[in-house]
Biopython code that builds the backbone (N, CA, C, O; Angstrom):
import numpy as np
from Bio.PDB.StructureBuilder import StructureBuilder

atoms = [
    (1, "UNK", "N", (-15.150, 24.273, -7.253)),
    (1, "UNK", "CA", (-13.931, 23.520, -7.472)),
    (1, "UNK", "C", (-13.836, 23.168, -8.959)),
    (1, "UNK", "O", (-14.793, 22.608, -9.495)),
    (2, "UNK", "N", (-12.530, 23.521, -9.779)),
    (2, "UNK", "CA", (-12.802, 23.095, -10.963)),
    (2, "UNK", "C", (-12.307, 21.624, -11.232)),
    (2, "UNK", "O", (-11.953, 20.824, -10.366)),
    (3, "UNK", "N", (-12.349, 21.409, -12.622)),
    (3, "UNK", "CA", (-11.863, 19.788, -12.845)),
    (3, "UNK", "C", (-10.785, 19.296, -12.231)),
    (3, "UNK", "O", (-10.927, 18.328, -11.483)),
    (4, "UNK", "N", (-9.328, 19.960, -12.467)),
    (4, "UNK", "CA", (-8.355, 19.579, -12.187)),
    (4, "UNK", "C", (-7.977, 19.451, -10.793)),
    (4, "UNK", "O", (-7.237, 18.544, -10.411)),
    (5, "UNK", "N", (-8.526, 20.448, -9.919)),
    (5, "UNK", "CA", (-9.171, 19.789, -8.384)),
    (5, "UNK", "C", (-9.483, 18.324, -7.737)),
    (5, "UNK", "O", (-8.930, 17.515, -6.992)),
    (6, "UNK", "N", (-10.643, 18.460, -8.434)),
    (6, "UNK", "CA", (-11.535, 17.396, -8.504)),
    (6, "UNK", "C", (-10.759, 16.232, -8.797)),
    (6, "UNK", "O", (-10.912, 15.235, -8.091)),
    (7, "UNK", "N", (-9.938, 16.226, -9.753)),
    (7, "UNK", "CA", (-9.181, 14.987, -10.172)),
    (7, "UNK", "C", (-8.051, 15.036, -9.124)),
    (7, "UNK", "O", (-7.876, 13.923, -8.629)),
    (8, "UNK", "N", (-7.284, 15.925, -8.668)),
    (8, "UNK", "CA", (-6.306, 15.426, -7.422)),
    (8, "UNK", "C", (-6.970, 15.255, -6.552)),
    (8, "UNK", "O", (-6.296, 14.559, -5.793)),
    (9, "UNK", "N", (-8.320, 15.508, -5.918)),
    (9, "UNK", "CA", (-9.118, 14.993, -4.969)),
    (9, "UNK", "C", (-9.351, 13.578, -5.121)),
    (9, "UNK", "O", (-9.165, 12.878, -4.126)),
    (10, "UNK", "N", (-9.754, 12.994, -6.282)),
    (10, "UNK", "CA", (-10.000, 11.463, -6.614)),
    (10, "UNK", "C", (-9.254, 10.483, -6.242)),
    (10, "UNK", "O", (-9.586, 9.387, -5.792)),
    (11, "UNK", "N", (-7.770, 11.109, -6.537)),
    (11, "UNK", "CA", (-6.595, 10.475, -6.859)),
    (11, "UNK", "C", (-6.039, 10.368, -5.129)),
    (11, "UNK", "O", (-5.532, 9.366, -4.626)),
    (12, "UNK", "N", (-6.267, 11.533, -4.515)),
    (12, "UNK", "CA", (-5.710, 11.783, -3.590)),
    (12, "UNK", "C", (-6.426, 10.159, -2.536)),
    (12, "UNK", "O", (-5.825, 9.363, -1.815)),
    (13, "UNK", "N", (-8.027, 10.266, -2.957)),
    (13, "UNK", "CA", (-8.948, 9.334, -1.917)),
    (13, "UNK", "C", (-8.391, 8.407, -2.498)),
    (13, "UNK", "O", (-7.390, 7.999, -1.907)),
    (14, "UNK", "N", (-8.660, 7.860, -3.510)),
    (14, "UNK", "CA", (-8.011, 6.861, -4.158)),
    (14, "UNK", "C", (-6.540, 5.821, -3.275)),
    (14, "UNK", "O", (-6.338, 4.784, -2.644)),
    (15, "UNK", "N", (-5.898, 6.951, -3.793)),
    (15, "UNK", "CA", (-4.374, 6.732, -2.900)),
    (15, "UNK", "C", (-4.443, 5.971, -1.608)),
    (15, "UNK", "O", (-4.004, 4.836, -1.421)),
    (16, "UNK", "N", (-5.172, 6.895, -0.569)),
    (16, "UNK", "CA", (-5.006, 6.648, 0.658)),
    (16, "UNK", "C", (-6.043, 5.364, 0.745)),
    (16, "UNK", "O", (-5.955, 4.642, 1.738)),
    (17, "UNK", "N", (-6.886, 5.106, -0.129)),
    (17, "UNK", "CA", (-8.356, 3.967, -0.094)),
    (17, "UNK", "C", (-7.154, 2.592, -0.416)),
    (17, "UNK", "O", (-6.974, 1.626, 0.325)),
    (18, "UNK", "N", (-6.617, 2.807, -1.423)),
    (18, "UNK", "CA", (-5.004, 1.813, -2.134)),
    (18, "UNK", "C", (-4.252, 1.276, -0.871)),
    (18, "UNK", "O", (-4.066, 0.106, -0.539)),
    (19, "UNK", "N", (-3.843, 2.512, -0.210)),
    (19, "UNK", "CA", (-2.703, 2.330, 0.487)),
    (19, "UNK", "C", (-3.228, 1.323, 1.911)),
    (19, "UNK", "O", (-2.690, 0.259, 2.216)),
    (20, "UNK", "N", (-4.178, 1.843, 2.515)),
    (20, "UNK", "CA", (-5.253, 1.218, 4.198)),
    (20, "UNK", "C", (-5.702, -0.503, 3.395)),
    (20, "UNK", "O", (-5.249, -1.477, 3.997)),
    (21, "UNK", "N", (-6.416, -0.738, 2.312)),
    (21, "UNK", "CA", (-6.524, -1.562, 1.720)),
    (21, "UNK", "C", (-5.212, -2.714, 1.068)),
    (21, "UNK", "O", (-5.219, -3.906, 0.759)),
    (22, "UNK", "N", (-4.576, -2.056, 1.069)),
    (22, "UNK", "CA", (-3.431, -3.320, 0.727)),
    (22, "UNK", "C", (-2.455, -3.564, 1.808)),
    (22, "UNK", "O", (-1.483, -4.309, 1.689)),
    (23, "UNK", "N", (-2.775, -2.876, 2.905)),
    (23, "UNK", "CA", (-2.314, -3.064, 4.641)),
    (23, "UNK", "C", (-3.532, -4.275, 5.200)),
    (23, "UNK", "O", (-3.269, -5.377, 5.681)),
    (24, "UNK", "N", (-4.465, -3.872, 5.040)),
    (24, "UNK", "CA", (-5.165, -4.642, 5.332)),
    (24, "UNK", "C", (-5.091, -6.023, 5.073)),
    (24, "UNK", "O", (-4.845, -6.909, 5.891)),
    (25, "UNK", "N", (-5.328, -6.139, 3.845)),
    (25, "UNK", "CA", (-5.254, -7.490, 2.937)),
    (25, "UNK", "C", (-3.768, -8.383, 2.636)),
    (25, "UNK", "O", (-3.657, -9.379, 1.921)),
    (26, "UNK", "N", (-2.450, -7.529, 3.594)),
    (26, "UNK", "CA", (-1.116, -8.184, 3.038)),
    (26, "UNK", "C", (-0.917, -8.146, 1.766)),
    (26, "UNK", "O", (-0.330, -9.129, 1.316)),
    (27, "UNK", "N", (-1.277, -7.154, 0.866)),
    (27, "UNK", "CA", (-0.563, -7.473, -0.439)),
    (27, "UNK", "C", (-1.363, -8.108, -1.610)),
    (27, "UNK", "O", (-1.235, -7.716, -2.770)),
    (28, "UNK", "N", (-2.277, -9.210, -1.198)),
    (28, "UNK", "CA", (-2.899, -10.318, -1.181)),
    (28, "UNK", "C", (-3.126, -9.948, -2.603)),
    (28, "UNK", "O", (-3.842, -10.822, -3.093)),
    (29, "UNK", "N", (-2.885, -9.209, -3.315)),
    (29, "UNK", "CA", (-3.134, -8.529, -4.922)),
    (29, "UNK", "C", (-2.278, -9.572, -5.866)),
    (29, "UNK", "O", (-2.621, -10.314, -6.786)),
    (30, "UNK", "N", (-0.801, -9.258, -5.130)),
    (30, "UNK", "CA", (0.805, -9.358, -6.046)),
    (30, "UNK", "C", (1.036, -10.748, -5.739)),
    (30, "UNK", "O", (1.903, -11.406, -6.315)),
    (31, "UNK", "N", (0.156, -11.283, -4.699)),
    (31, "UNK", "CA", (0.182, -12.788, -3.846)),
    (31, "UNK", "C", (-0.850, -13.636, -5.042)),
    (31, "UNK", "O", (-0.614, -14.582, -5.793)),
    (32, "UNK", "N", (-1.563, -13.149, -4.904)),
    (32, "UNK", "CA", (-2.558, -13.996, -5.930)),
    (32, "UNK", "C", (-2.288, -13.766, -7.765)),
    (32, "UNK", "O", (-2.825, -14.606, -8.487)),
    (33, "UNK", "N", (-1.658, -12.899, -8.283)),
    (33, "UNK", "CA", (-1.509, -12.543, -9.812)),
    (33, "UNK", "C", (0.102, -14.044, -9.567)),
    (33, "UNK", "O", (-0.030, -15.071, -10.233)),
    (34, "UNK", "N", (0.908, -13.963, -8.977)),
    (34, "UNK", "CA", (1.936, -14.289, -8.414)),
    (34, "UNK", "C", (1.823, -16.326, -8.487)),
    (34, "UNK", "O", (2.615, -17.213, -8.802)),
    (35, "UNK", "N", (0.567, -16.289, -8.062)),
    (35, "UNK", "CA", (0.025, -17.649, -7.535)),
    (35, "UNK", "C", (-0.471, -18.550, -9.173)),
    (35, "UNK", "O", (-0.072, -19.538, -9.791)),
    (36, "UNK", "N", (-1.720, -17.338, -9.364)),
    (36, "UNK", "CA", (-2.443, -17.956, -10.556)),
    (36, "UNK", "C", (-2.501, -16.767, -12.001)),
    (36, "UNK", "O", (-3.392, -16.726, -12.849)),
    (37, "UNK", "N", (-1.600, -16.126, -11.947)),
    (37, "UNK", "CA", (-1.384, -15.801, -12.938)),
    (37, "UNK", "C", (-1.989, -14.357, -13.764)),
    (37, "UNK", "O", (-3.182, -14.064, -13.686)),
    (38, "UNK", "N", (-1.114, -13.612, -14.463)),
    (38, "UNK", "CA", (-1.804, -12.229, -14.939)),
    (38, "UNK", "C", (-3.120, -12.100, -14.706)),
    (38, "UNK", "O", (-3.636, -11.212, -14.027)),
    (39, "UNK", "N", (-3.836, -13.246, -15.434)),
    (39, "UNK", "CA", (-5.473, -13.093, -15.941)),
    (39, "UNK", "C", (-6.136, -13.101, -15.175)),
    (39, "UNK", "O", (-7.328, -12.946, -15.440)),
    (40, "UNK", "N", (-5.659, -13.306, -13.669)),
    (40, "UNK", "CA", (-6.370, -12.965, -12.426)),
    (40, "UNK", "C", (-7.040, -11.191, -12.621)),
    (40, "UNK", "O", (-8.180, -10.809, -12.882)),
    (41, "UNK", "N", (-5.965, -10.541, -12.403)),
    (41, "UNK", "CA", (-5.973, -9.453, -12.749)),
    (41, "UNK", "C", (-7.067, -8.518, -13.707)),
    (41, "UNK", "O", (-7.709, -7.475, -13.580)),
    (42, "UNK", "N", (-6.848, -9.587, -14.753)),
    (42, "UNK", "CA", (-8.412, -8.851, -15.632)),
    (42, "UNK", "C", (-9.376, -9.584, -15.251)),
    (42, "UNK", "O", (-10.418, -9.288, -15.836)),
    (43, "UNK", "N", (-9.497, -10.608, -14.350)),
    (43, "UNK", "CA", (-10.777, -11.295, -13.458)),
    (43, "UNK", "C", (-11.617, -10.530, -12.318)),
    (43, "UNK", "O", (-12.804, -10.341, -12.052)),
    (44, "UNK", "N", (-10.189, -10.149, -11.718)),
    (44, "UNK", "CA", (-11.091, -9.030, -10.620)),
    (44, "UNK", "C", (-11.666, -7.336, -11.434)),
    (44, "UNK", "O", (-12.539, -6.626, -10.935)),
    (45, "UNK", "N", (-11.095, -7.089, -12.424)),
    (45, "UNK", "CA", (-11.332, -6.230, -12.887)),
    (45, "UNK", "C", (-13.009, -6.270, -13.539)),
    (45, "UNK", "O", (-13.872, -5.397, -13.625)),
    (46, "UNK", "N", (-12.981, -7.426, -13.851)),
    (46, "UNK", "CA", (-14.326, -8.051, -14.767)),
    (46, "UNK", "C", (-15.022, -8.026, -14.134)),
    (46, "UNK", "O", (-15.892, -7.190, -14.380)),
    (47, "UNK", "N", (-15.182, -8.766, -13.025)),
    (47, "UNK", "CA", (-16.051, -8.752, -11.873)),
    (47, "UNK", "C", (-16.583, -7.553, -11.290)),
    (47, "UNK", "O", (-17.727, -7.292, -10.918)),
    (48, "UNK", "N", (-15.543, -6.886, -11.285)),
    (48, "UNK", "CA", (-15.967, -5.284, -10.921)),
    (48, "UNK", "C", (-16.900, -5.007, -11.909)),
    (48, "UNK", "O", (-17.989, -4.498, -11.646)),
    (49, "UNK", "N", (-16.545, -5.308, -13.034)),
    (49, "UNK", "CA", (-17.040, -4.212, -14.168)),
    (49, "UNK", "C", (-18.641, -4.625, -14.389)),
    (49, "UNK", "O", (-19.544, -3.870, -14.749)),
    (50, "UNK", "N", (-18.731, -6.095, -14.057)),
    (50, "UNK", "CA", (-20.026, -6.566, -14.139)),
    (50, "UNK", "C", (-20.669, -6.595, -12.661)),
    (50, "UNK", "O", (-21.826, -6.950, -12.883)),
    (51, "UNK", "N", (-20.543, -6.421, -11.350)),
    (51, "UNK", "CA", (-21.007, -5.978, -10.405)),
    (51, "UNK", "C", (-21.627, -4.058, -10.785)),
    (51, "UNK", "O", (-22.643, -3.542, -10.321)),
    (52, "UNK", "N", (-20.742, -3.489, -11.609)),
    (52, "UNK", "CA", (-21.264, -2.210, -11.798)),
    (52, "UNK", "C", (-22.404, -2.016, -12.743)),
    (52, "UNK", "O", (-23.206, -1.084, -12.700)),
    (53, "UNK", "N", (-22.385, -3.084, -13.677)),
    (53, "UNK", "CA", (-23.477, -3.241, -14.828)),
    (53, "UNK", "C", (-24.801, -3.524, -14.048)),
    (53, "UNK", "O", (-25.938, -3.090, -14.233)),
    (54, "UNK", "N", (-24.333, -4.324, -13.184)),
    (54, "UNK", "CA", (-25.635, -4.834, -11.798)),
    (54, "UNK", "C", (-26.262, -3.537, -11.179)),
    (54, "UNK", "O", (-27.479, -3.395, -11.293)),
    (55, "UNK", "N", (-25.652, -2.747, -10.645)),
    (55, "UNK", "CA", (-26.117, -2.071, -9.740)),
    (55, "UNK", "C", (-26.608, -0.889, -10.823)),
    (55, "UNK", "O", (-27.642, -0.247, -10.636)),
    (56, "UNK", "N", (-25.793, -0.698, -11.901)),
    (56, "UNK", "CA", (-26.771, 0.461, -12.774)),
    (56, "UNK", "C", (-28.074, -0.069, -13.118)),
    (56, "UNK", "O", (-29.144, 0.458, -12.814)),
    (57, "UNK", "N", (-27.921, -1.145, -13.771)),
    (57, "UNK", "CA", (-29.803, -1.607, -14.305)),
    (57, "UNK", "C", (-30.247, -2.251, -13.879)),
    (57, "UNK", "O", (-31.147, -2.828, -14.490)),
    (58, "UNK", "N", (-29.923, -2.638, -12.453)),
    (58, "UNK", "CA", (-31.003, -3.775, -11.909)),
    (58, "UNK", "C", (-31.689, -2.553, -11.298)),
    (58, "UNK", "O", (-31.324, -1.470, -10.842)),
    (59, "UNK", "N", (-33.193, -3.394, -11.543)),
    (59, "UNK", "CA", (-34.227, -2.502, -10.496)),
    (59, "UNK", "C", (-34.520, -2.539, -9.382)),
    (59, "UNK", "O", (-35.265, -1.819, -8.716)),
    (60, "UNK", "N", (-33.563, -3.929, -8.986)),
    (60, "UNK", "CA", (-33.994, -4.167, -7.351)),
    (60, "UNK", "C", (-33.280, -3.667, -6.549)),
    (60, "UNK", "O", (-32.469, -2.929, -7.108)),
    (61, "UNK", "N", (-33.139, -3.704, -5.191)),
    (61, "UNK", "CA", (-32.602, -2.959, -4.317)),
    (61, "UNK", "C", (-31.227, -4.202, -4.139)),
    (61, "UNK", "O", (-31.470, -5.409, -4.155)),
    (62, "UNK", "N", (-29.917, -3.684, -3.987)),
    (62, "UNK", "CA", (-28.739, -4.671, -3.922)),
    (62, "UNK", "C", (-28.880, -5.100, -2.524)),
    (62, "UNK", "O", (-28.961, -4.333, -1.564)),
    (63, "UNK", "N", (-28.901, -6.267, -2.485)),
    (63, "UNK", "CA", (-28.437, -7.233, -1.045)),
    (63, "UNK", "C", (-27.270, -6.413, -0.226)),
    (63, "UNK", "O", (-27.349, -5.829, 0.855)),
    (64, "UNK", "N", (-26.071, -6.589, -1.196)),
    (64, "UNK", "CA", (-25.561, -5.879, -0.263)),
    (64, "UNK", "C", (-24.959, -4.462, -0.773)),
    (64, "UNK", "O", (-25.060, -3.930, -1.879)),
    (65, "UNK", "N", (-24.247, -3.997, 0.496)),
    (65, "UNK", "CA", (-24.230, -2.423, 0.452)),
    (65, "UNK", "C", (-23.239, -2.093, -0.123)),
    (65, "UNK", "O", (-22.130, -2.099, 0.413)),
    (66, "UNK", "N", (-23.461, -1.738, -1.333)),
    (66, "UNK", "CA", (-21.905, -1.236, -2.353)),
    (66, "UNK", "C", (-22.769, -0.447, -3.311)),
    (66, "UNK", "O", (-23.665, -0.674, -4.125)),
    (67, "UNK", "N", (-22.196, 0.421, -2.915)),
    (67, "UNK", "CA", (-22.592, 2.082, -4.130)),
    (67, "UNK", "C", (-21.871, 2.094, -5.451)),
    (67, "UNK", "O", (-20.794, 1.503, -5.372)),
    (68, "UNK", "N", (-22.151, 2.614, -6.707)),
    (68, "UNK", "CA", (-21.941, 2.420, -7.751)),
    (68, "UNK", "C", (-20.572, 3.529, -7.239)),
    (68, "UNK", "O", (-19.488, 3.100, -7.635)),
    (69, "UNK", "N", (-20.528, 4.178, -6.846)),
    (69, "UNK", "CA", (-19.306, 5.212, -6.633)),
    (69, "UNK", "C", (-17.642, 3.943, -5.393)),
    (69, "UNK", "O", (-16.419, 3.802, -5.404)),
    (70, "UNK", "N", (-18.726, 3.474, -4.690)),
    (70, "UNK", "CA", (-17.718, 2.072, -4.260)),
    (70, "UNK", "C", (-16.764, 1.614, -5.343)),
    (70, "UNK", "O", (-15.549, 1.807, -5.299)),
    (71, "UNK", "N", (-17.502, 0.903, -6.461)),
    (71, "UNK", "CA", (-17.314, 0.342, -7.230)),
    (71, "UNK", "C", (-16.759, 0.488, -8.118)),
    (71, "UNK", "O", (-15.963, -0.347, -8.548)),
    (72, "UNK", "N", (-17.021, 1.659, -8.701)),
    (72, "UNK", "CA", (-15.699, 2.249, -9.629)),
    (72, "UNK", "C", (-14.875, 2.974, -9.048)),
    (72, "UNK", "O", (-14.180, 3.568, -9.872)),
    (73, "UNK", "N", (-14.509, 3.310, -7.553)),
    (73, "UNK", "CA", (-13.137, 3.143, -7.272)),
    (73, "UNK", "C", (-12.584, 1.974, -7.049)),
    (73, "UNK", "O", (-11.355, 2.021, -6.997)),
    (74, "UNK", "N", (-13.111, 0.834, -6.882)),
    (74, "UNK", "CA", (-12.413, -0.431, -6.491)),
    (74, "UNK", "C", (-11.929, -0.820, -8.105)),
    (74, "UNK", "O", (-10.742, -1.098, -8.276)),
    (75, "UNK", "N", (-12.761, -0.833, -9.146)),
    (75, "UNK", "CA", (-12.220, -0.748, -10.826)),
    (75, "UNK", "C", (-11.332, 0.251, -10.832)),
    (75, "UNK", "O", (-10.537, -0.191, -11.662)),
    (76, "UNK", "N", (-10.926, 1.226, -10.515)),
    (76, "UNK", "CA", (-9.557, 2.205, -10.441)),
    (76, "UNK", "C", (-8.767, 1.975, -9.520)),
    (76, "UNK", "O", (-7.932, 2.854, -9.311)),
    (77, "UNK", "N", (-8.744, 1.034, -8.855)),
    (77, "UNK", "CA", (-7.793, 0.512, -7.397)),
    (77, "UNK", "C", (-7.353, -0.365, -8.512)),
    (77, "UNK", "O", (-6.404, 0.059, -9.171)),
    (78, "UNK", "N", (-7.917, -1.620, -8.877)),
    (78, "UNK", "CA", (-7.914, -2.477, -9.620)),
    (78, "UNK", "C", (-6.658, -2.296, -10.762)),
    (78, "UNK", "O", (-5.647, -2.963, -10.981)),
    (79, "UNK", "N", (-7.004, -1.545, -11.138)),
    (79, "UNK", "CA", (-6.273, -0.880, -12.334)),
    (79, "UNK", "C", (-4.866, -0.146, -12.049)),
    (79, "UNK", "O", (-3.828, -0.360, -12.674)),
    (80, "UNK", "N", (-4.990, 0.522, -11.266)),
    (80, "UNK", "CA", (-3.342, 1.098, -10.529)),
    (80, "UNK", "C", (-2.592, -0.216, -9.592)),
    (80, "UNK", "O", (-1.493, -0.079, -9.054)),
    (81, "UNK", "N", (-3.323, -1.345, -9.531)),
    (81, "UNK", "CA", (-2.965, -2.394, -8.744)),
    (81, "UNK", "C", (-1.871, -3.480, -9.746)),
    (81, "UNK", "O", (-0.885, -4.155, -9.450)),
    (82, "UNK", "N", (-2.605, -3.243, -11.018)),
    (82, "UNK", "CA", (-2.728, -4.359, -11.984)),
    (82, "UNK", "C", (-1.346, -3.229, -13.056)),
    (82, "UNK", "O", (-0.198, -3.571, -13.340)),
    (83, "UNK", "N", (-1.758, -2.458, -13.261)),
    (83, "UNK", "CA", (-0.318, -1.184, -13.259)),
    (83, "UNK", "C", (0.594, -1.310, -13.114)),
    (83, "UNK", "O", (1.562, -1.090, -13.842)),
    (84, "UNK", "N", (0.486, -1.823, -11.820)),
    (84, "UNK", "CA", (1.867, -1.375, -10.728)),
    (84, "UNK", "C", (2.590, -2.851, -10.792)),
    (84, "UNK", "O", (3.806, -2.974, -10.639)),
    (85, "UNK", "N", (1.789, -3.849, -11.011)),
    (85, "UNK", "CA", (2.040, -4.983, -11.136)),
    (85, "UNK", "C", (2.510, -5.718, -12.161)),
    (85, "UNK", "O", (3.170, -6.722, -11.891)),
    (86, "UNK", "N", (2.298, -5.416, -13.312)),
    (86, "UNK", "CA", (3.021, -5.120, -14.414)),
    (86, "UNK", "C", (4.373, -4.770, -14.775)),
    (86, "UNK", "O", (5.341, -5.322, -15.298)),
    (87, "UNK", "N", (4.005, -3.397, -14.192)),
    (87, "UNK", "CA", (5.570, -2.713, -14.128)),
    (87, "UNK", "C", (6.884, -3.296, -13.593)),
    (87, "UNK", "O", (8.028, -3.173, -14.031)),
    (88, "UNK", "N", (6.401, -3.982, -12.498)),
    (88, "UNK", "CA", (7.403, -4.623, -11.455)),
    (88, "UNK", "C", (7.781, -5.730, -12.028)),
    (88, "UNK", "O", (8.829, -6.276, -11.684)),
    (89, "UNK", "N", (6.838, -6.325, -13.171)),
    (89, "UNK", "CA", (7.377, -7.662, -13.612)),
    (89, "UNK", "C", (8.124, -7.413, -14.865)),
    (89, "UNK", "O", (8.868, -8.123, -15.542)),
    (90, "UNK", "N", (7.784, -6.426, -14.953)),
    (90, "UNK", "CA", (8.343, -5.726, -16.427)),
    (90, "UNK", "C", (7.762, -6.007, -18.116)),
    (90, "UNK", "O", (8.374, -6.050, -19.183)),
    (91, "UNK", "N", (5.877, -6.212, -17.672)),
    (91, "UNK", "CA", (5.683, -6.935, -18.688)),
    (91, "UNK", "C", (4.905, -5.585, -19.162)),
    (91, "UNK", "O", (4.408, -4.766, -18.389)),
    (92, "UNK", "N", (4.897, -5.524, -20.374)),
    (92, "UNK", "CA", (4.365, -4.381, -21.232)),
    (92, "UNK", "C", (4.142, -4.818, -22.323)),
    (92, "UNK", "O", (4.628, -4.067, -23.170)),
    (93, "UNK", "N", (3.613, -5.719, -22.778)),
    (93, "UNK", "CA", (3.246, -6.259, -23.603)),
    (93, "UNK", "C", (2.256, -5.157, -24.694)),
    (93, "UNK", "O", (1.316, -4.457, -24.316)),
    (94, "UNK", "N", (2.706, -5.247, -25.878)),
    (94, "UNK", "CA", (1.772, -4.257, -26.991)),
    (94, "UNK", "C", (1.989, -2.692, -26.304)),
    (94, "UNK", "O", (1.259, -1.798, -26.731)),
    (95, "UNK", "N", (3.022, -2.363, -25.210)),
    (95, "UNK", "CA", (2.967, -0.812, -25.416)),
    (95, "UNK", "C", (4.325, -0.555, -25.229)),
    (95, "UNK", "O", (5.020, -1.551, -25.430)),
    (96, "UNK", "N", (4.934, 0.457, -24.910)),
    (96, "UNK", "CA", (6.402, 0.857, -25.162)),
    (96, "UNK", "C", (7.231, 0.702, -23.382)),
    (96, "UNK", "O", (8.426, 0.957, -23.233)),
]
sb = StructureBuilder()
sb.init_structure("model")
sb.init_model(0)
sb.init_chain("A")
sb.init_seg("    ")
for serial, (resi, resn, name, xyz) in enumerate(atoms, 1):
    if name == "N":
        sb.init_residue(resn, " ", resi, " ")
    sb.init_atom(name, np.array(xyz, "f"), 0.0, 1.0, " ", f" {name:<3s}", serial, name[0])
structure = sb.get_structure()
């Protein structure tokens, strides 16, 4: 399979991981940025990003069960979440 495969495969899991997940949760994304504000947004993102710093160099075994491959799709959920959320508010701040 070459790259460009591979990347509509990502996108494709991605998608459908987005779509079952924000059924699940009601929304609960656009509910909470909505509630307390943009910087939520780069909060859950952070969190991600430092849950992934965890699981690369810690030497211990993680409590709980989340794969480094979990994790940076939930940081790319995150991100098409926070995207999309943006867009709708119409804030684009520093880009065109």
């Amino acid at each position: 399979m070459n790259k460009e495969d591979l990347i509509i495969n990502e996108c494709e899991e991605l998608k459908n991981l987005l779509i079952k997940k924000n059924k699940d949760y009601g929304n609960s994304y656009d509910k909470t940025l909505d509630e307390f504000g943009i910087q939520i947004g780069l909060a859950r993102i952070e969190d991600k990003l430092n849950r992934l710093k965890t699981l690369i160099l810690s030497k211990e075994e993680p409590m709980v069960e989340e794969s480094i491959i979990d994790t940076v799709f939930d940081i790319a959920g995150y991100a098409v979440l926070f995207s999309i959320y943006l867009k709708e508010q119409g804030s684009n701040k520093g880009g065109k």
